[in-house]
N, C-alpha and C positions, 0 to 999 in steps of 0.2 A: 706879739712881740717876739715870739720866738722864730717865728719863720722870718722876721725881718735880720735878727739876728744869723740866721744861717743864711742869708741871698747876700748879709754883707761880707761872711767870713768866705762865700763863694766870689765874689768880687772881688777881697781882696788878695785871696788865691789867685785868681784869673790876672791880675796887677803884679805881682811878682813874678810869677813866670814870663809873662808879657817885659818885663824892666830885666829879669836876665837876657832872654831872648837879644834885647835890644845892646845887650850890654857885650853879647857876644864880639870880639873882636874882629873887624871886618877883613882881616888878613886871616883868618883862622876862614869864615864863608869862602873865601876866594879860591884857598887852598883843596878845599874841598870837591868843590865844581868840577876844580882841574883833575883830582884824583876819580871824578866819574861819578862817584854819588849823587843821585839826586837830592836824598837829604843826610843831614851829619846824623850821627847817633844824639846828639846832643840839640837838635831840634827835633829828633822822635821823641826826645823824652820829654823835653820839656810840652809838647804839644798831647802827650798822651796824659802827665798832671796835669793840664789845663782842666776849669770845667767842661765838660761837654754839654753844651748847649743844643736845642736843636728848633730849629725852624725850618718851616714849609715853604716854599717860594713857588707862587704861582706859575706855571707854566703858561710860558708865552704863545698863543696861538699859533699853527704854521711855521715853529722856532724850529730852527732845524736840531736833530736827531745826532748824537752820538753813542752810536751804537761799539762795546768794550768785546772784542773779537779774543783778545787774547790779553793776559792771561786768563784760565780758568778759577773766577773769584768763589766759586763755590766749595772749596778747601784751601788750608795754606799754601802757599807756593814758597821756591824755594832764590836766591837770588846770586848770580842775577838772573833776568828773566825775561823774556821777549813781551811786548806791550805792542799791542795791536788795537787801533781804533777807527772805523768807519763813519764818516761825516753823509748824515741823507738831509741832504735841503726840499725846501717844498718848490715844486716850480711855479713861475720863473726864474726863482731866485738861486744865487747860487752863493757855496761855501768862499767867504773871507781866509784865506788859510795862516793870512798876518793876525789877525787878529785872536788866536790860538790862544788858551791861557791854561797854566796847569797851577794850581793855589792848593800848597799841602795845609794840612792838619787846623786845630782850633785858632790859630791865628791867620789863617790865609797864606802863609809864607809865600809869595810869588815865587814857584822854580819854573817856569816857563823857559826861563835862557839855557838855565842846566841842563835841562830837556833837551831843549833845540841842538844843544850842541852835538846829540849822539843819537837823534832821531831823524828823522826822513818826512817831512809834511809837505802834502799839495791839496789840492780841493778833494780829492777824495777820501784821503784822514791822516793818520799818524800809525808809523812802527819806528819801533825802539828794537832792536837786537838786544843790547844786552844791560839793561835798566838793574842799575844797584840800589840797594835797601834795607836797612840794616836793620835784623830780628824784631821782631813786633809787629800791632797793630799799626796801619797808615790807614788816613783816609785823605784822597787827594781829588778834589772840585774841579772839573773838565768844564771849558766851554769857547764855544766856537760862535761866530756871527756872519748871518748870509747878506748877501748885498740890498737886502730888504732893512735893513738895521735889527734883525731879530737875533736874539741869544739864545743859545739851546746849551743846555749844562747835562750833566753825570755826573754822578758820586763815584768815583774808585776805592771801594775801601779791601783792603786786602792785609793778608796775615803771612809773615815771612819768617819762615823756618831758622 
Protein backbone atom coordinates (compact mmCIF):
# COMPACT_ATOMS: atom_id res chain seq x y z
CA UNK A 1 0.00 0.00 0.00
CA UNK A 2 2.56 2.18 0.68
CA UNK A 3 4.67 2.13 -2.38
CA UNK A 4 1.37 2.38 -4.27
CA UNK A 5 0.80 5.48 -2.47
CA UNK A 6 4.13 7.04 -3.30
CA UNK A 7 3.99 6.06 -7.53
CA UNK A 8 0.58 7.93 -7.12
CA UNK A 9 1.87 11.05 -5.37
CA UNK A 10 4.80 10.65 -8.18
CA UNK A 11 2.21 10.79 -10.76
CA UNK A 12 0.51 13.28 -9.69
CA UNK A 13 3.63 15.40 -9.31
CA UNK A 14 4.62 14.47 -12.75
CA UNK A 15 0.64 15.78 -13.95
CA UNK A 16 1.00 19.16 -12.54
CA UNK A 17 4.01 20.07 -13.76
CA UNK A 18 3.23 18.57 -17.14
CA UNK A 19 -0.63 21.04 -16.88
CA UNK A 20 1.83 24.01 -16.01
CA UNK A 21 4.22 23.30 -18.70
CA UNK A 22 1.10 23.10 -20.96
CA UNK A 23 -0.44 25.98 -19.46
CA UNK A 24 2.54 28.13 -20.34
CA UNK A 25 1.54 30.82 -22.56
CA UNK A 26 2.45 30.28 -26.17
CA UNK A 27 3.51 33.92 -26.76
CA UNK A 28 5.76 33.90 -23.73
CA UNK A 29 7.66 30.05 -25.96
CA UNK A 30 7.72 32.25 -29.00
CA UNK A 31 9.46 35.06 -27.38
CA UNK A 32 11.96 33.10 -26.05
CA UNK A 33 13.20 31.27 -29.22
CA UNK A 34 13.64 34.62 -30.64
CA UNK A 35 15.66 35.77 -27.72
CA UNK A 36 18.22 32.64 -28.56
CA UNK A 37 17.53 30.35 -25.83
CA UNK A 38 17.08 27.09 -26.26
CA UNK A 39 15.20 26.47 -23.21
CA UNK A 40 13.22 29.22 -20.83
CA UNK A 41 14.29 29.18 -17.25
CA UNK A 42 10.93 28.15 -16.64
CA UNK A 43 10.95 24.97 -18.60
CA UNK A 44 14.40 24.04 -16.69
CA UNK A 45 12.62 24.16 -13.94
CA UNK A 46 9.62 22.77 -14.24
CA UNK A 47 11.49 19.73 -16.06
CA UNK A 48 14.04 19.44 -13.30
CA UNK A 49 10.67 19.04 -10.50
CA UNK A 50 9.52 16.49 -12.73
CA UNK A 51 9.90 12.83 -11.68
CA UNK A 52 12.94 11.57 -13.10
CA UNK A 53 12.03 8.55 -14.54
CA UNK A 54 14.57 6.27 -16.30
CA UNK A 55 14.32 3.81 -18.94
CA UNK A 56 16.71 1.72 -21.21
CA UNK A 57 15.93 1.69 -24.87
CA UNK A 58 17.43 -0.85 -26.80
CA UNK A 59 19.76 0.10 -29.17
CA UNK A 60 19.01 -0.38 -32.72
CA UNK A 61 21.47 -2.51 -34.70
CA UNK A 62 23.66 -0.65 -37.33
CA UNK A 63 21.66 2.72 -35.93
CA UNK A 64 23.85 5.34 -36.66
CA UNK A 65 26.14 7.03 -33.97
CA UNK A 66 26.08 10.37 -32.56
CA UNK A 67 29.04 11.01 -31.35
CA UNK A 68 29.03 14.78 -28.65
CA UNK A 69 32.41 16.60 -29.94
CA UNK A 70 31.78 19.54 -27.91
CA UNK A 71 31.07 20.63 -25.35
CA UNK A 72 33.14 18.91 -22.64
CA UNK A 73 30.17 17.12 -20.53
CA UNK A 74 32.62 15.92 -18.07
CA UNK A 75 32.46 19.17 -15.86
CA UNK A 76 29.99 22.24 -15.87
CA UNK A 77 30.26 24.41 -18.70
CA UNK A 78 29.57 27.74 -18.81
CA UNK A 79 26.91 29.39 -21.37
CA UNK A 80 26.68 30.15 -23.89
CA UNK A 81 28.51 27.56 -25.32
CA UNK A 82 29.64 25.89 -28.51
CA UNK A 83 27.78 22.33 -29.33
CA UNK A 84 29.35 20.20 -31.50
CA UNK A 85 28.09 16.92 -32.81
CA UNK A 86 29.35 14.21 -35.31
CA UNK A 87 26.73 11.94 -37.16
CA UNK A 88 28.78 8.07 -38.13
CA UNK A 89 26.21 6.01 -40.15
CA UNK A 90 26.84 2.31 -41.00
CA UNK A 91 27.43 1.93 -44.71
CA UNK A 92 25.57 2.03 -47.02
CA UNK A 93 23.49 3.91 -45.36
CA UNK A 94 23.66 7.41 -45.00
CA UNK A 95 22.68 10.26 -42.34
CA UNK A 96 18.95 12.00 -42.82
CA UNK A 97 20.01 15.36 -41.62
CA UNK A 98 16.01 16.55 -41.82
CA UNK A 99 15.16 14.23 -39.67
CA UNK A 100 17.55 15.70 -36.73
CA UNK A 101 15.56 15.86 -33.47
CA UNK A 102 16.72 17.62 -30.09
CA UNK A 103 13.87 16.75 -27.04
CA UNK A 104 14.94 18.55 -23.77
CA UNK A 105 14.27 17.33 -20.23
CA UNK A 106 11.40 14.89 -18.45
CA UNK A 107 8.79 15.87 -20.81
CA UNK A 108 10.55 15.67 -24.17
CA UNK A 109 9.98 19.28 -24.99
CA UNK A 110 10.72 19.24 -28.86
CA UNK A 111 13.54 22.41 -29.37
CA UNK A 112 14.67 20.94 -32.49
CA UNK A 113 13.46 24.42 -34.37
CA UNK A 114 15.11 26.59 -31.61
CA UNK A 115 18.13 24.79 -32.39
CA UNK A 116 18.07 24.83 -36.07
CA UNK A 117 17.66 28.34 -36.10
CA UNK A 118 21.25 29.17 -34.74
CA UNK A 119 23.00 25.85 -35.74
CA UNK A 120 24.66 24.58 -38.89
CA UNK A 121 23.38 20.78 -39.81
CA UNK A 122 24.31 18.54 -42.98
CA UNK A 123 24.99 14.73 -43.01
CA UNK A 124 28.03 14.92 -41.27
CA UNK A 125 26.47 16.42 -37.75
CA UNK A 126 25.60 19.69 -36.09
CA UNK A 127 27.55 22.96 -34.43
CA UNK A 128 25.92 25.40 -32.62
CA UNK A 129 28.40 28.62 -31.85
CA UNK A 130 26.77 29.92 -29.32
CA UNK A 131 23.98 27.57 -27.63
CA UNK A 132 22.21 29.38 -24.44
CA UNK A 133 21.03 27.66 -21.15
CA UNK A 134 20.10 28.92 -18.22
CA UNK A 135 21.99 27.63 -14.86
CA UNK A 136 21.36 24.05 -13.97
CA UNK A 137 20.98 20.66 -14.69
CA UNK A 138 19.70 19.83 -18.56
CA UNK A 139 19.29 16.81 -20.03
CA UNK A 140 18.72 16.90 -23.83
CA UNK A 141 17.77 13.36 -26.04
CA UNK A 142 19.66 13.69 -29.68
CA UNK A 143 18.75 11.71 -32.51
CA UNK A 144 19.22 11.27 -35.98
CA UNK A 145 17.90 8.61 -38.81
CA UNK A 146 20.05 7.09 -41.79
CA UNK A 147 18.38 6.41 -45.03
CA UNK A 148 17.97 2.66 -43.78
CA UNK A 149 15.09 4.02 -41.43
CA UNK A 150 17.35 3.33 -38.37
CA UNK A 151 17.44 5.91 -35.28
CA UNK A 152 20.56 6.39 -33.35
CA UNK A 153 20.07 8.59 -30.08
CA UNK A 154 22.45 10.45 -27.20
CA UNK A 155 21.78 11.64 -24.07
CA UNK A 156 23.34 15.34 -23.61
CA UNK A 157 23.03 15.94 -20.19
CA UNK A 158 25.08 18.72 -18.99
CA UNK A 159 25.51 21.40 -15.95
CA UNK A 160 25.68 25.10 -16.61
CA UNK A 161 27.40 27.53 -14.43
Amino acid sequence: MRMENRLHRLQLAGVLTLAAWLLTPLSQAQSIGSAGLLVSEQEASQSRAAPQLSARAARVPDAPQIDIIAPDIKGSITSPTVVQLRFKPVSPAVIKPESFKALYGAFRIDITSRLLKVARLDGEGLTVDGAQLPSGSHRIALEIEDSAGRVGTQLLSVTVQ
